[in-house]
C-alpha positions in Angstrom: 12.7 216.1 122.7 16.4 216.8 122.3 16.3 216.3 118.8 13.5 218.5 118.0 16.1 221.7 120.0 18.7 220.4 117.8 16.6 220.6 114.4 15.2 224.0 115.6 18.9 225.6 116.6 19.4 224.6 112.8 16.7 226.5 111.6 17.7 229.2 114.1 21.3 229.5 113.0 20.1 229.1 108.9 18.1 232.5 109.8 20.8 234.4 111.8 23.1 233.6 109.3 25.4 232.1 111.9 27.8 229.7 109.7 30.0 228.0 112.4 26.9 227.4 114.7 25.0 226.1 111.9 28.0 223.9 110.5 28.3 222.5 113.9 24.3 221.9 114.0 24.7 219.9 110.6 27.3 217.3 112.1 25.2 216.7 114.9 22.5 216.1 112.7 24.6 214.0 110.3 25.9 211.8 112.9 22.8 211.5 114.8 21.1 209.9 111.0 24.2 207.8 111.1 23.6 206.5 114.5 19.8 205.8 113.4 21.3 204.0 110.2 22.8 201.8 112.6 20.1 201.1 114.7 17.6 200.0 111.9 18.7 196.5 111.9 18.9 196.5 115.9 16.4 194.3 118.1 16.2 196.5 121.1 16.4 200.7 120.4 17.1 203.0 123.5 15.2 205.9 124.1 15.7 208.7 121.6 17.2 211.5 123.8 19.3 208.7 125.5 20.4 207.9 122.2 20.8 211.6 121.4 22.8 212.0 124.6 25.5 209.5 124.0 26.1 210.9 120.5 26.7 214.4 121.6 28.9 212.5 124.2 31.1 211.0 122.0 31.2 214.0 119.7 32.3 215.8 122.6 35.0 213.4 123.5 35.8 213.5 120.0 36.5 216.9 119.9 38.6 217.4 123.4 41.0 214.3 121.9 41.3 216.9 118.5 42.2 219.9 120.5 44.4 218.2 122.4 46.1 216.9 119.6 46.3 219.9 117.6 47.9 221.8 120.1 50.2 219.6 120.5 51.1 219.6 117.1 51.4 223.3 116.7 47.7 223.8 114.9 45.7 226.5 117.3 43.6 227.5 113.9 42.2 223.6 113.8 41.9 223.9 117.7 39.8 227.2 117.3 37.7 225.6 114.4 37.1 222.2 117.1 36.5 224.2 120.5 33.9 226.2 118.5 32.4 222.7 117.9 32.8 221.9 121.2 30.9 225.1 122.5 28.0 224.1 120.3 27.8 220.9 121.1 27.9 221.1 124.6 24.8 223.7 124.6 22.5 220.7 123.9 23.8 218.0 126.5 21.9 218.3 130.3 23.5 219.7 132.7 26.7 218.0 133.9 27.0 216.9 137.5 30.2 218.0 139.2 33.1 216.3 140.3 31.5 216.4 144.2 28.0 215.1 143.1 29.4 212.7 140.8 31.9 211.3 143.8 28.6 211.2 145.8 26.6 209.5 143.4 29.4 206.8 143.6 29.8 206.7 147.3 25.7 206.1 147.7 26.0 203.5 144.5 28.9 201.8 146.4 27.0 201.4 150.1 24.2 200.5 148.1 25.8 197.8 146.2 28.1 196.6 149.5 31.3 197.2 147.0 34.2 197.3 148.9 36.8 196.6 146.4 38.0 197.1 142.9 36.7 193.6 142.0 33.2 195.7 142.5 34.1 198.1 139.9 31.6 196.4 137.3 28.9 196.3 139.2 29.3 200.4 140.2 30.2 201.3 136.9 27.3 199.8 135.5 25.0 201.1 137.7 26.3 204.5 137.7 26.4 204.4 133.8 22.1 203.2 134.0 21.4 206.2 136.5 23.4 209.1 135.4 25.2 208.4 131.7 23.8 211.2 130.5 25.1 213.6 133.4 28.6 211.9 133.3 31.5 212.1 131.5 31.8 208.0 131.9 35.6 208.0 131.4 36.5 210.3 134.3 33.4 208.9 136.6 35.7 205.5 135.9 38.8 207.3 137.5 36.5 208.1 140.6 35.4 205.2 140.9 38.2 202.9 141.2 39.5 205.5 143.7 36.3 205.0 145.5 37.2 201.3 145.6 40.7 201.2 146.3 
């Protein structure tokens, strides 16, 4: 299980004395008991390393929008500080598909499907998001896909 790696790359980094790596390990513990806070009052649960996978996901997308910003604004120390997140966080997602599997994956989901225009961009999306969310970074998959459709 994903979150068993997670809870042992804590222990790991407590022991090497690695301080960013375990700082980095803590918020992805912290938000993934947040996330299960959530859940307790929730009828239908998903799977735990699916629900592992999209928090690391949106911490990741968290993170990018941070640097981003911060550079902008003149702050590389901050930027540092969130790309060493980044690095850490990313060492526990699955492998990412690249930008020519993912436009494959689309193409077979659209002949599959019969899409044949942006009106079918639902339909793909969703059943791109149940077959590969974890593999995906869903918002540029979206950009794919309505050039897929267009």
């Amino acid at each position: 299980m994903l979150r068993d790696s997670i809870k042992a790359a804590q222990v790991s980094a407590m022991k090497s004395g690695d301080k960013g790596r375990l700082a980095a390990v803590r918020l992805i513990l912290a938000k993934l008991k947040d996330r299960d806070i959530e859940l307790r009052t929730a009828t239908q649960t998903p799977d735990d390393d699916v629900l592992v996978v999209e928090v690391l996901q949106k911490m990741v997308k968290q993170r990018r929008e941070s640097i981003t910003l911060y550079e902008q604004g003149g702050r590389q120390e901050l930027a540092d500080v969130e790309k060493a997140e980044l690095e850490v966080i990313e060492t526990f997602l699955p492998q990412q598909l690249s930008e020519e599997e993912t436009r494959a994956a689309i193409e077979a989901i659209k002949a599959e499907l019969g899409a044949t225009g942006v009106k079918d961009m639902g339909k793909v999306m969703a059943e791109l998001k149940a077959r590969h969310a974890s593999e995906l970074d869903m918002g540029k998959a979206s950009g794919w896909v309505k050039e897929a459709l267009a």
